[in-house]
N, C-alpha and C positions, 0 to 999 in steps of 0.2 A: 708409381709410374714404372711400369717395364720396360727398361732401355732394349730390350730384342723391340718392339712394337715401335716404341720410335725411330730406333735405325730402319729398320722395313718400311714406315712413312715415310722417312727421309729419299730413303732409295726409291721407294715410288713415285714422289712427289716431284726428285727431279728428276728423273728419266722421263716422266711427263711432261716436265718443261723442256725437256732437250726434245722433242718430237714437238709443241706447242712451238718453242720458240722457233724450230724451223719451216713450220706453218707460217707463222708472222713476218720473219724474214725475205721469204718466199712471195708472202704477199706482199710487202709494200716493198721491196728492197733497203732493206734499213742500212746497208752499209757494211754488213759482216759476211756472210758466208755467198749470200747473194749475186750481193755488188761490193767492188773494191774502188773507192771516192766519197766524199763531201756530198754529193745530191742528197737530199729530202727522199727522194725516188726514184731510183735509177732505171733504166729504159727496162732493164731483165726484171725488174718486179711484174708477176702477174696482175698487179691492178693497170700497170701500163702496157700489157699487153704480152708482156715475154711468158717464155713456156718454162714454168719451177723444174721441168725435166730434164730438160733440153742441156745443159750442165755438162751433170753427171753421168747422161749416155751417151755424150759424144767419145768422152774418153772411155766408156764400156765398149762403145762402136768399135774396138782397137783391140779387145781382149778376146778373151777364149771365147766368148756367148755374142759377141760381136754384131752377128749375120740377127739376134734376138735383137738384142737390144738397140742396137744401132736403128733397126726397125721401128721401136717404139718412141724414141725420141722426138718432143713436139706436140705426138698426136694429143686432142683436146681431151680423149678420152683418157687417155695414162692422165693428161696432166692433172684431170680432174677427181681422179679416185686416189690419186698420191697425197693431193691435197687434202682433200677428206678425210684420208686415211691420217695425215700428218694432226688433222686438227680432234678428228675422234676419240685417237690413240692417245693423243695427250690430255686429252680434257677426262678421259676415261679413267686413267693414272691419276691424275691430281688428284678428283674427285674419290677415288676411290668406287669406284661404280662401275659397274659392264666389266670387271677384270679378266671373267673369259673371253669375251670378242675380245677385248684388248690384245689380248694375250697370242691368240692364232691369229688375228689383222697384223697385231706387228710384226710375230715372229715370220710371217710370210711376209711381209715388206723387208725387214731385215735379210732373210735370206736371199730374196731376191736381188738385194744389193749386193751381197758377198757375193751370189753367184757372176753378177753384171762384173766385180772388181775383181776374179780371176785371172791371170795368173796374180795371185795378191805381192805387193812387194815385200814386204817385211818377215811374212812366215805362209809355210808351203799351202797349209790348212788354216791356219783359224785368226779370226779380226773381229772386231770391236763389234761387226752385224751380228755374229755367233752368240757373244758375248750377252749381247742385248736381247736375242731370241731365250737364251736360255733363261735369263735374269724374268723377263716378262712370264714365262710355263713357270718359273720357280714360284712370284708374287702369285701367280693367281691359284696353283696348287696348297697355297700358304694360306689362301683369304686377307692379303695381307691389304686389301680394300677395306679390311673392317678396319685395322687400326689406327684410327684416329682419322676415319675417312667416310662416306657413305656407304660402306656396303650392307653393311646391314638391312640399314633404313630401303634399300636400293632393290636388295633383292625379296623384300617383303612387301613390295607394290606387285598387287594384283597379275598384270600384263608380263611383268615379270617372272613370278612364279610359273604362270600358262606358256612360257617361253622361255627355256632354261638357259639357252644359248646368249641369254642379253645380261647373264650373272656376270 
């Protein structure tokens, strides 16, 4: 067993979960980053109607991209391609599969969040979004979807191969 291939599983599998589980979150409000209370379902879950965006661009609304983002807050369209993107990105990473789209879908989700949390608090340039963009180009420059994951299997279907952008 090569512990390099299983630490880059590891690292894959849960940076997948951390994009997965805030798909989930999102969607039913389970209680943690969501919503703060005891509900089963709290009104800000997407299945009860609240918008998963609406959040984290209120306080964007306030920063440097402000006049952007504050803009997009709500709309069904952000809320629906964030969504998408959140549950993609993660099922992409777990699986080990699609590592390139993973890879530029997240790293342009992530950025676009660092950009929305400008001016950042803690340091001038860089936060956990950078972090995460660059760790996603790293896995999929690595193929690190093969190890101990589907890629292989993944990129040797057919439609695949005809379509290099779904590696």
């Amino acid at each position: 067993m090569d512990r390099t291939s299983v630490l880059w599983a590891v690292t894959r599998i849960s940076l997948g979960w951390i994009f997965l589980w805030a798909f989930i979150d999102k969607l039913f409000g389970l209680g943690f980053a969501t919503c703060k209370g005891a509900e089963v379902m709290c009104q800000k879950a997407w299945l009860a109607g609240g918008s998963p965006t609406t959040g984290y661009l209120t306080g964007a609304s306030e920063r440097a991209f402000g006049w952007l983002f504050g803009a997009l807050k709500g709309l069904a369209l952000v809320d629906w391609l964030f969504m998408i993107g959140l549950l993609g990105i993660g099922l992409a990473l777990i699986l080990g599969a699609g590592m390139r789209i993973a890879a530029w879908t997240g790293s342009a989700m992530m950025v676009l969040m660092w950009l929305a949390a400008l001016p950042l608090a803690n340091n001038p340039i860089m936060d956990d979004h950078l972090i995460y963009a660059m760790v996603l180009f790293l896995m999929a420059w690595l193929n690190v979807g093969n190890m101990y994951g589907i890629g292989k299997w993944w990129k040797s279907r057919p439609f695949v191969q005809k379509n290099r952008w779904l590696e």
